[in-house]
C-alpha positions as CSV (number, residue, x, y, z in Angstrom):
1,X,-1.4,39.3,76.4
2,X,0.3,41.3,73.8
3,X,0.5,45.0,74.0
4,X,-0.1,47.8,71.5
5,X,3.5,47.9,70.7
6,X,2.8,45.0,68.6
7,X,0.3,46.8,66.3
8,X,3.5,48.2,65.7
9,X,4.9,45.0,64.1
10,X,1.8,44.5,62.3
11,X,2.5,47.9,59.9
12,X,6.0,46.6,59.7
13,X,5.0,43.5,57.9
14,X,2.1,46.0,56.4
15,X,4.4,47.4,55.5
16,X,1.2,48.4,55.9
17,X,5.4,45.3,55.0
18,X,8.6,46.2,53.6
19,X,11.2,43.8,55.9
20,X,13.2,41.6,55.0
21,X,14.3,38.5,55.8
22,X,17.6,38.7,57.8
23,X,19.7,35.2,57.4
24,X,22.9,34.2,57.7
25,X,25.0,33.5,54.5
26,X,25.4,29.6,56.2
27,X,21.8,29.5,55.7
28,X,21.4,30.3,51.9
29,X,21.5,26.9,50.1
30,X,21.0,28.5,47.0
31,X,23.4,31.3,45.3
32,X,21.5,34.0,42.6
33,X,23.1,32.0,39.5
34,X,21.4,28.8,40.9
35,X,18.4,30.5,39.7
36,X,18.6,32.1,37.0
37,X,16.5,30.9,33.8
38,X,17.2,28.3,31.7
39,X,16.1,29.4,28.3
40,X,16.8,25.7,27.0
41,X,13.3,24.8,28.1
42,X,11.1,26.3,26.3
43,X,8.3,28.6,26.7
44,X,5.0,27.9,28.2
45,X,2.0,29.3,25.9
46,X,0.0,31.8,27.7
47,X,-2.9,29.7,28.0
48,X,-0.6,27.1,29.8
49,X,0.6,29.7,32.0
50,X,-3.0,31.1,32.9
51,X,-3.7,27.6,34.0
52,X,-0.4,26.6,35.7
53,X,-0.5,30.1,37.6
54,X,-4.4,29.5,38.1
55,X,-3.5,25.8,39.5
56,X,-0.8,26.8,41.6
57,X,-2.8,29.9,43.7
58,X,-5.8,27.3,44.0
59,X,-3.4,24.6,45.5
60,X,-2.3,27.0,47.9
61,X,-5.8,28.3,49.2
62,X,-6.0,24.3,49.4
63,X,-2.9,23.8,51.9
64,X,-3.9,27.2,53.9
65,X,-7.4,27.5,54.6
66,X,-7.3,30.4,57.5
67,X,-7.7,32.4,53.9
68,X,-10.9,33.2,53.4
69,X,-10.5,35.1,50.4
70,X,-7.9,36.3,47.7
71,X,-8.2,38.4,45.0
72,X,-5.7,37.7,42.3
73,X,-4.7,39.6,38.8
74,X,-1.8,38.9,36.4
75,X,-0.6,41.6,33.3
76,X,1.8,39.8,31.0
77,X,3.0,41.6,27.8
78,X,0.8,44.3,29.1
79,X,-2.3,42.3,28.7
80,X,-4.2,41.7,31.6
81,X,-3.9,37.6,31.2
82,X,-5.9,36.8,35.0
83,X,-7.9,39.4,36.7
84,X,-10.5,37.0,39.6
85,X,-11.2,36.1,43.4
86,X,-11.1,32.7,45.0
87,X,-12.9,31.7,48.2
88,X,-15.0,33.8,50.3
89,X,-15.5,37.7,51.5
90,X,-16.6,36.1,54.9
91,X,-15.1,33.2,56.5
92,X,-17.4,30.1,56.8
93,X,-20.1,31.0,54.5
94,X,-20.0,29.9,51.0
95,X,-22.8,32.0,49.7
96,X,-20.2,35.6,49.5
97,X,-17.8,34.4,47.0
98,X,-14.3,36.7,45.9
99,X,-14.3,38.1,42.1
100,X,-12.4,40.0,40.1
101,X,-15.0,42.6,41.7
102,X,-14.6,42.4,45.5
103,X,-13.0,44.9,47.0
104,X,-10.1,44.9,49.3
105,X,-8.2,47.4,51.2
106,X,-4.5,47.5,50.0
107,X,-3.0,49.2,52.7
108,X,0.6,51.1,52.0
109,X,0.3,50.1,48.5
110,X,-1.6,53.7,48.6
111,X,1.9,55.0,48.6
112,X,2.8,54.2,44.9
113,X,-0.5,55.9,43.9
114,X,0.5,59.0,46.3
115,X,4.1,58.5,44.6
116,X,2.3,59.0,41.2
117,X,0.4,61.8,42.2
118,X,3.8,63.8,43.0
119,X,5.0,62.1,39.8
120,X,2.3,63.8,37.6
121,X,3.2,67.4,39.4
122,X,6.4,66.9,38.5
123,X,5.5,65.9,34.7
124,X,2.9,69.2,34.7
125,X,6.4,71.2,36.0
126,X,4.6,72.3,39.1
127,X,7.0,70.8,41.7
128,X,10.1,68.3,40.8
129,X,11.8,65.4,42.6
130,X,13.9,67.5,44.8
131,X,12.4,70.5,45.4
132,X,12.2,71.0,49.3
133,X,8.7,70.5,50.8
134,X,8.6,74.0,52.7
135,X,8.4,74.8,49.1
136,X,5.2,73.4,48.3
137,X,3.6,73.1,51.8
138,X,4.5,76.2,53.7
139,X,3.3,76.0,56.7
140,X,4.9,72.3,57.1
141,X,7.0,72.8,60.7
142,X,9.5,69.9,62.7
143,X,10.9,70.7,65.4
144,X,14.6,69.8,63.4
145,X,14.7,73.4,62.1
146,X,17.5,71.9,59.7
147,X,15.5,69.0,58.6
148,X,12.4,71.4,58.3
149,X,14.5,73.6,55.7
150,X,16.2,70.6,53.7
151,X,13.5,67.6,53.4
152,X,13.2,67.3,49.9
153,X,10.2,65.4,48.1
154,X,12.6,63.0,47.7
155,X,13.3,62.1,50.6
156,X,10.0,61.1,52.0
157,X,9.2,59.2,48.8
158,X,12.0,57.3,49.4
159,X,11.8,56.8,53.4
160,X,15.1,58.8,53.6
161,X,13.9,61.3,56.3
162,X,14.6,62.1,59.6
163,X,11.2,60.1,60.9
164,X,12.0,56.8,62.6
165,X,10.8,53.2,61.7
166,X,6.8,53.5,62.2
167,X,7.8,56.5,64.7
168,X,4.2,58.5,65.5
169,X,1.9,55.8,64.4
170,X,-0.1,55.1,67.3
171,X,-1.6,58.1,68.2
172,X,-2.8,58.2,64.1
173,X,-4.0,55.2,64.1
174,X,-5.7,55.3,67.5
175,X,-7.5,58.1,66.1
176,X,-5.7,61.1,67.6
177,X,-5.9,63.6,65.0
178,X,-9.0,65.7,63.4
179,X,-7.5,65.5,60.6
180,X,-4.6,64.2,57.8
181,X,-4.1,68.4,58.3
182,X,-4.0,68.2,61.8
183,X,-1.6,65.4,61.9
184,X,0.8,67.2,59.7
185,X,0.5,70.7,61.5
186,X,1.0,68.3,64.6
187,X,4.7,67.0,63.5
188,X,5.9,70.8,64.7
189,X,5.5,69.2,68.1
190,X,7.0,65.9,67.3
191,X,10.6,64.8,68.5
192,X,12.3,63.4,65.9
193,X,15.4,61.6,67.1
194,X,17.2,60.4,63.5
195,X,19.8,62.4,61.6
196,X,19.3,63.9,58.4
197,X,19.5,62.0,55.3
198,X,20.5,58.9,57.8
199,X,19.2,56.2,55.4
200,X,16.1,53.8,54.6
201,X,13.4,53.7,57.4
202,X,9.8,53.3,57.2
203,X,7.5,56.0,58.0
204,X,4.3,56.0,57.3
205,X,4.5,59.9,58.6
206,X,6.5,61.0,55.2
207,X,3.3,59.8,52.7
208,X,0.8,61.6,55.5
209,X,3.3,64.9,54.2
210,X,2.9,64.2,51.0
211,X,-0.8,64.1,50.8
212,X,-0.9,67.6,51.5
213,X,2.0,68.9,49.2
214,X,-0.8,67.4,46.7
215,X,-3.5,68.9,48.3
216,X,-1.6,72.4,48.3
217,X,-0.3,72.5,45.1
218,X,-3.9,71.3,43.6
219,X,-6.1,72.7,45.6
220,X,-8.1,69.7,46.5
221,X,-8.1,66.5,48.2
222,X,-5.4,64.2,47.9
223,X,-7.7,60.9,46.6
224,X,-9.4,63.3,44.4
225,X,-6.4,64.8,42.1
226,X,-5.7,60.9,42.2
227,X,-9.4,59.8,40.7
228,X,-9.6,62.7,38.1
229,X,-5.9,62.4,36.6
230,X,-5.6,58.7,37.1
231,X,-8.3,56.4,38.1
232,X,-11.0,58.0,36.0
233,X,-9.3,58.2,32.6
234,X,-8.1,54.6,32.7
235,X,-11.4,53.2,34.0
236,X,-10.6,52.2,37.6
237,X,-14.3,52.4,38.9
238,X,-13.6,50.0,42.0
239,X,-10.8,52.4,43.5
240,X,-11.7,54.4,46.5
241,X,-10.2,56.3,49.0
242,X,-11.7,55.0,52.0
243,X,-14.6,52.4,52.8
244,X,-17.1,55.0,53.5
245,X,-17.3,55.5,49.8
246,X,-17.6,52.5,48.1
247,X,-20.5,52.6,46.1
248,X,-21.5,49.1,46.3
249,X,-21.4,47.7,49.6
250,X,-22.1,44.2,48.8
251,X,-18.8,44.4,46.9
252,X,-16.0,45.1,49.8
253,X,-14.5,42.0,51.5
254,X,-15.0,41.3,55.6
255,X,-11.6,41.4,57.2
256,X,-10.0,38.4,59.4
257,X,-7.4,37.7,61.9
258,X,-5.9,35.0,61.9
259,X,-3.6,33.1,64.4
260,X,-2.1,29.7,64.1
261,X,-5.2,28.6,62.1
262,X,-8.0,29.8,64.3
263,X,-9.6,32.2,62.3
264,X,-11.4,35.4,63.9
265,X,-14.0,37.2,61.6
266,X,-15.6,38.4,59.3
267,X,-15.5,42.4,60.3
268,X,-16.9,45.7,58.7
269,X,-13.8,47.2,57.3
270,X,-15.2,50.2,58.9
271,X,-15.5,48.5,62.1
272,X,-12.5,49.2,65.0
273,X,-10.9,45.8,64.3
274,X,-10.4,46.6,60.7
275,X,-10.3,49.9,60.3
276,X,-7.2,51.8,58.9
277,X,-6.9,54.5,60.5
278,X,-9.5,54.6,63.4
279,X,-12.6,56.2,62.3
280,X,-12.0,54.9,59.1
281,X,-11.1,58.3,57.3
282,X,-8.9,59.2,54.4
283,X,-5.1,58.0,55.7
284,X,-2.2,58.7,51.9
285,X,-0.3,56.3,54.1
286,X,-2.5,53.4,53.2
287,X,-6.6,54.0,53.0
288,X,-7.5,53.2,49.6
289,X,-9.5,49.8,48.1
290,X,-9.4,48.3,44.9
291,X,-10.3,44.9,43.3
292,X,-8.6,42.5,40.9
293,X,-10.0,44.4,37.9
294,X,-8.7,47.7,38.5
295,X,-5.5,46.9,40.1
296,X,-4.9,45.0,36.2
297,X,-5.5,48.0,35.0
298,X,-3.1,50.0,36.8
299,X,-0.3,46.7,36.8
300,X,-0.5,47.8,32.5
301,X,-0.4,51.6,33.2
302,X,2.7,51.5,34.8
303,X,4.4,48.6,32.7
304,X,3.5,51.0,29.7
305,X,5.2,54.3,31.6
306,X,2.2,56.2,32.2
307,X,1.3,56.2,28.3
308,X,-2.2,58.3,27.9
309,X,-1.7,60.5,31.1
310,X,1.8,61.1,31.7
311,X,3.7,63.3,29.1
312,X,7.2,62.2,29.9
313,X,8.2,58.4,30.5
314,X,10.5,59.1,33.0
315,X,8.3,59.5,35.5
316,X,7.5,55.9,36.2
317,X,11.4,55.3,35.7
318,X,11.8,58.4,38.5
319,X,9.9,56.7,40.3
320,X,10.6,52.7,40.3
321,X,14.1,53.3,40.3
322,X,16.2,52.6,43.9
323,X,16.4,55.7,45.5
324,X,17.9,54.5,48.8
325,X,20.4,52.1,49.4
326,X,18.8,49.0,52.1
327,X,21.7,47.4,53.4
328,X,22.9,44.2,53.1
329,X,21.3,41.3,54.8
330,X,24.0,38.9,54.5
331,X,22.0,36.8,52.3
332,X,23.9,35.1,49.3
333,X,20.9,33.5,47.5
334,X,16.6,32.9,48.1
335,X,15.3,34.1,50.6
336,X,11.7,33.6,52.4
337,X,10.2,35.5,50.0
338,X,11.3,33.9,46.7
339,X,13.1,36.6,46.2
340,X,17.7,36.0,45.2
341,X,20.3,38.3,45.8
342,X,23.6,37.9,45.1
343,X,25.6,40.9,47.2
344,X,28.9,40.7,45.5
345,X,28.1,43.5,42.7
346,X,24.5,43.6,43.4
347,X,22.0,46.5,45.4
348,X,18.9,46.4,47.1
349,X,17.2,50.0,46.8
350,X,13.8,51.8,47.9
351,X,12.0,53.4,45.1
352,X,9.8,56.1,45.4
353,X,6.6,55.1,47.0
354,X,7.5,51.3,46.7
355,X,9.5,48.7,48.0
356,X,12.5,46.5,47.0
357,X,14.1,47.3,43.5
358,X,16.8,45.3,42.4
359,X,17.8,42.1,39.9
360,X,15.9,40.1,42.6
361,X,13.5,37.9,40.5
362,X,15.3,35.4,38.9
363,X,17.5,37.5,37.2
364,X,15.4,40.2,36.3
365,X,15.2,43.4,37.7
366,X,12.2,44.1,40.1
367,X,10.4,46.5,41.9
368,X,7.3,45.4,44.4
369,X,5.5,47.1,46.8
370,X,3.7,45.6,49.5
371,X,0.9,46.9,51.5
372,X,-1.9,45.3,54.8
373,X,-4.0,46.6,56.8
374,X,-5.3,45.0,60.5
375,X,-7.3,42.6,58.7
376,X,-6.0,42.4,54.9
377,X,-2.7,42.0,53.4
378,X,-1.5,43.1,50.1
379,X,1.2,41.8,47.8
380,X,2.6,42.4,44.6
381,X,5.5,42.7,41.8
382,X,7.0,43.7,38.8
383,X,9.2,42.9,36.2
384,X,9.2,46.0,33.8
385,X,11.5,44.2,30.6
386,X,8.8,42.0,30.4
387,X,5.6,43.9,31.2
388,X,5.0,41.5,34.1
389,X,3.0,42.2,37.3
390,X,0.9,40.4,39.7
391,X,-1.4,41.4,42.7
392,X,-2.2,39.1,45.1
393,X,-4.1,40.4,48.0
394,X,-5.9,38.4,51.0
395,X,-8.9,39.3,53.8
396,X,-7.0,37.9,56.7
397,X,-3.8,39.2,58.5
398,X,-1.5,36.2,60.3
399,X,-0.7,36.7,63.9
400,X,1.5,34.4,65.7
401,X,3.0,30.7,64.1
402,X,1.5,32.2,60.3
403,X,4.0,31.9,57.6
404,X,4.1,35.9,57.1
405,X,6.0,35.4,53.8
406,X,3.8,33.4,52.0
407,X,2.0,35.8,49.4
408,X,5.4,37.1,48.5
409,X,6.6,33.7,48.0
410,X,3.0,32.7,45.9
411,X,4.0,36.0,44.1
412,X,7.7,35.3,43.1
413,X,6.3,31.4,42.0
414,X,3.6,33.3,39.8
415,X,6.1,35.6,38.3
416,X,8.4,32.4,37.4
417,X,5.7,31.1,35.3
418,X,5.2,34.0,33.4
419,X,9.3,34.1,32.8
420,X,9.2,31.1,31.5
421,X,11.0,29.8,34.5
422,X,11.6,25.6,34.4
423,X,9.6,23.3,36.6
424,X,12.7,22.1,38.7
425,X,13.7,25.7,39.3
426,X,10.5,27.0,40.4
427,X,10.1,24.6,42.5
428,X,13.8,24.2,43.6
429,X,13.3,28.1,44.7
430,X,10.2,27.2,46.6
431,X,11.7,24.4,48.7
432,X,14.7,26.8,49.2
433,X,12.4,30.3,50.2
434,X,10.8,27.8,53.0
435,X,13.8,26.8,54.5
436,X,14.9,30.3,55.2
437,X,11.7,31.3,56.7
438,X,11.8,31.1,60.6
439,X,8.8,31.4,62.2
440,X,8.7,34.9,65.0
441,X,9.5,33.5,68.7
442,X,7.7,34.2,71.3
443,X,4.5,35.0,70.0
444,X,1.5,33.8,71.2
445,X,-2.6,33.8,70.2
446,X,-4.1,36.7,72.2
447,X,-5.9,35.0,75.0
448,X,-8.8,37.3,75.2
449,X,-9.8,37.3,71.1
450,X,-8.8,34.1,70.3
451,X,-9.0,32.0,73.8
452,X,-12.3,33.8,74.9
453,X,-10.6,34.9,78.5
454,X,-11.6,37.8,80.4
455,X,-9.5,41.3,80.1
456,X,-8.9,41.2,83.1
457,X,-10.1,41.7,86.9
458,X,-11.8,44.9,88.2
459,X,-9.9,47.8,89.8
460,X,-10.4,48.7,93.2
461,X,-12.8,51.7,93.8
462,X,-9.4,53.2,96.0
463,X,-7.2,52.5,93.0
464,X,-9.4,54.1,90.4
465,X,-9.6,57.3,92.2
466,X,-5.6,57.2,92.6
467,X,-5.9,56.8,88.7
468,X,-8.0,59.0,87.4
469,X,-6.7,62.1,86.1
470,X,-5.2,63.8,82.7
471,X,-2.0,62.5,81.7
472,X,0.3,64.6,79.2
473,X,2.6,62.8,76.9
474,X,6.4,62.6,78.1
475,X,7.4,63.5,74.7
476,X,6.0,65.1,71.8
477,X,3.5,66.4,73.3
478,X,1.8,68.3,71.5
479,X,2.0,65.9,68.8
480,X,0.4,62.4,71.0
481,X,-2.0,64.8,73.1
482,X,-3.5,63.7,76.4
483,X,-5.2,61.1,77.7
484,X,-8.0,61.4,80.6
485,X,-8.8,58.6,82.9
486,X,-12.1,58.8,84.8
487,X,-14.5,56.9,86.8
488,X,-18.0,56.1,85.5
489,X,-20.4,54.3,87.7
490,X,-18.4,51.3,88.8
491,X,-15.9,51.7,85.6
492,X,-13.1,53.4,85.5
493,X,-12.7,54.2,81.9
494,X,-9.3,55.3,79.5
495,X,-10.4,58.2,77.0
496,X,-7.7,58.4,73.9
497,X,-7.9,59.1,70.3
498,X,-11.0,58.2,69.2
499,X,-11.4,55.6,72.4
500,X,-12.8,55.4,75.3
501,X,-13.0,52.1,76.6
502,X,-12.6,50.7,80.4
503,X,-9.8,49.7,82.1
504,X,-9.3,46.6,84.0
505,X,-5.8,45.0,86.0
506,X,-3.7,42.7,84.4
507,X,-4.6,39.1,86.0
508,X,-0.9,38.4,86.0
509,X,0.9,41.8,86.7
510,X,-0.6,44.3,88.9
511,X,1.7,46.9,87.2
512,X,-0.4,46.5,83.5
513,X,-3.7,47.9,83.1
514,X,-5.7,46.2,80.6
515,X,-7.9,48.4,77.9
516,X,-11.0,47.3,76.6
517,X,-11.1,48.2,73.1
518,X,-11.7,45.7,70.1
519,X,-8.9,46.4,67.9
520,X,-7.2,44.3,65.4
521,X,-7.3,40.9,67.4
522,X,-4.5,42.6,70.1
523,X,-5.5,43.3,73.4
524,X,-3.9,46.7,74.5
525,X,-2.4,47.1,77.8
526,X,-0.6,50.1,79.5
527,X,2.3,50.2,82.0
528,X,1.1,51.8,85.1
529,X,4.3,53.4,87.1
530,X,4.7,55.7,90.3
531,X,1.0,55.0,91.7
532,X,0.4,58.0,93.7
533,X,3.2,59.5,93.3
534,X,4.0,62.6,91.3
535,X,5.6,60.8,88.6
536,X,2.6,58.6,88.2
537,X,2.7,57.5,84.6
538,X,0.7,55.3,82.0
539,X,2.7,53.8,79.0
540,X,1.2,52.7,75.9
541,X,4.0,51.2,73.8
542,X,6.6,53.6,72.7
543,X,4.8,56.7,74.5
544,X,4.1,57.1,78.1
545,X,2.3,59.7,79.5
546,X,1.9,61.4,83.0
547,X,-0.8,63.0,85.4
548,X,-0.9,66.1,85.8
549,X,-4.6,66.4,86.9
């Protein structure tokens, strides 16, 4: 069974999917000049590219069906040209179809809106770019004194700061903290390991900061400085902060899991195998929902540089400009994600609150940025000289044999279209994405969600009273908290975050103790060490924690 370390891997890919494809240079079959456009062609009509990019999506729904749903929107010459849904909010019934309507979460794609929000401080000349965030939010602590003093907005806008890759996230999104407040007072307990300044590294922790510098500085919630200076003024009425508040139920999608074609679902996005964080609260990192229809209408806002709210253009240049350098993959051409880079003169950089900028669409430069949740993912990209962008966002998440790059690659096609790319190329660059995609080794279906096995076998009465107890985190303590084991009637039950679920032993390894909790389609087992000993420690991914009671 896979353990909670693999959550991890989800957020990656959520990241709520920022990696990319590492491949050899042997591998590329395909340099960037290959693709480049060939203006002798032609151009496509709009209409014709509606209906090719229409075509194309609904061929692909076609060829994957463990997609229940997508919601799908298009702005071309700053026009919205598609805004609609395809499929289903619940898998297997064909009575809850997708519109432009449905909701969806969208995961770290929450961090361009909390991107803006710093943007339009710094346009109001209340904070700017570089300004330190002790500045704005002073009672923000780390235990890295130096980092504490020196962290710039910047920096955590850009994933330039001294928190690791996905460093911290279990214990948020297990449920551990109160608050978004109480996280952030938390990091003056939390170990940071990473230099200063040491380069790109996604943390989900920096746009957690940020929400507060908002709230600080305006005196009120993050998502609602965000509704009033953005979302209200350019009509997004199906933009919310968390589930709890949508205002038409009927509206929000089911989330799915999905692993090599068996589909699991549908589930409340409120519900513990969907919800981001646990408890479904207000997360900046990636907790807001849209729908086709309003994510159109922010694709336009930020093609036309903020025109109607922002003052000053160059805050949408500030911030989908490349702010940190990612390095170099090898990768002389396409890669799984449709995307071309051509190393010798070209960069790959992280904007603020985005992804990948570069000339990585067909020549044009590019900025995405990607977002999922445990059930949804979210995928997009723009090309700014041509007031292009397209959303693509599905009610599923792949697990283990799924072609993880798929929406990006559906994304880069759509975009092609739009740029007037020819036939052969497009599909020349398709056929050359899927050869560089290699599916993850060693992953496998979780055997309790998706093969209907037990969790596992009962723990001796002797053994439960040798286990329970309260167990301290190792490190950062005061930042992952405790966990209490304890025995109720025959159960001996695990008590962390906003959990508290029984334990039972690993049917293979007597060292892994399995815990019961329905959570994003991964079963969750800890590492039990030094039974009975003073040293007697549980581990639960990257953080282990002892008894001390």
């Amino acid at each position: 069974m896979r353990a909670l370390y693999l959550v991890g891997f989800v957020f990656a890919a959520v990241a709520l999917w920022a990696v990319t494809l590492t491949s050899s240079t042997s591998s590329a079959s395909a340099s960037f000049r290959d693709i480049s456009v060939d203006q002798s062609q032609g151009v496509r009509s709009v209409d014709e590219k509606r209906a090719m990019a229409i075509a194309f999506v609904q061929k692909q729904l076609q060829e994957n069906p463990a997609i229940p749903g997508l919601s799908f929107s298009v702005v071309y010459q700053n026009e919205t040209v598609i805004a609609t849904g395809f499929g289903t909010k619940q898998y297997g019934k064909t009575n809850t179809p997708v519109t432009a309507h449905s909701i969806f979460q969208i995961g770290s794609y929450t961090k361009t809106f909390i991107a803006l929000g710093i943007g339009k401080l710094v346009d109001d000349g209340l904070v700017n770019w570089l300004d330190p965030v002790k500045q704005h939010l002073p009672w923000f602590r780390l235990m890295d004194k130096y980092a504490e003093q020196y962290t710039t907005l910047a920096d955590l806008l850009a994933m330039n700061s001294v928190f690791g890759d996905h460093e911290g996230d279990i214990a948020w999104l297990l449920g551990a903290f109160s608050s978004e407040r109480d996280l952030v007072e938390r990091l003056a307990f939390f170990n940071t390991t990473r230099p200063f300044r040491a380069g790109d590294a996604y943390s989900n922790l920096n746009f957690v900061v940020l929400g507060q510098v908002i709230e600080h500085v305006t005196h009120q919630p993050w998502f609602s400085f965000l509704k009033t200076t953005y979302f209200d003024p350019l009509g997004m009425n199906e933009t919310f902060g968390r589930p709890a508040d949508v205002t038409n139920v009927d509206d929000v999608v089911s989330g799915h899991t999905s692993c090599n074609d068996q589909v699991l679902g549908p589930f409340d996005v409120s519900s513990s195998m969907a919800a981001l964080p646990a408890g479904a609260g207000f997360i900046a990192a990636g907790s807001i929902l849209s729908s086709a229809t309003d994510l159109a209408k922010f694709s336009r806002f930020l093609l036309d540089h903020g025109r109607g709210i922002l003052k000053s253009r160059k805050i949408i240049q500030d911030i989908t400009t490349g702010h940190t350098i990612l390095p170099s993959t090898g990768l002389d051409g396409v890669d799984a994600k449709g995307e071309s880079f051509h190393p010798d003169g070209g960069v790959k950089g992280v904007s603020y609150g985005g992804g990948a900028v570069g000339a990585l669409m067909y020549g044009y430069n590019f900025y995405d940025k990607n977002g999922g949740t445990l059930t949804m993912m979210m995928h997009n990209g723009f090309i700014p000289t041509e007031q292009l962008g397209v959303t693509l966002g599905v009610n599923v998440r792949w697990d283990s044999g799924a072609d993880f790059y798929l929406l990006e690659r559906m994304r880069s096609y759509v975009l092609g279209i739009f740029l007037d790319v020819p036939q052969a190329t497009l599909d020349a660059t398709w056929t050359q994405a899927l050869a560089q995609f290699q599916r993850p080794q060693g992953l496998v279906c979780d055997v309790h969600f998706y093969g209907g096995q037990s969790w596992g076998n009962p723990i001796p009465n002797a053994t439960q009273t040798l286990l329970a107890g309260t167990y301290v985190a190792t490190t950062s303590s005061g930042y992952n908290g405790n966990l209490t084991v304890f025995k109720q009637g025959p159960d001996l039950m695990l008590h962390y975050g906003a959990f508290t679920k029984p334990l039972l032993g690993d049917k293979n390894d007597v060292s892994m103790l399995m815990w019961t909790i329905d959570y994003s389609a991964s079963s969750m087992s800890f590492a039990l060490s030094g039974l009975n000993t003073s040293a007697q420690t549980l581990t639960l991914g990257d953080v282990s924690f002892v008894r001390t009671a």
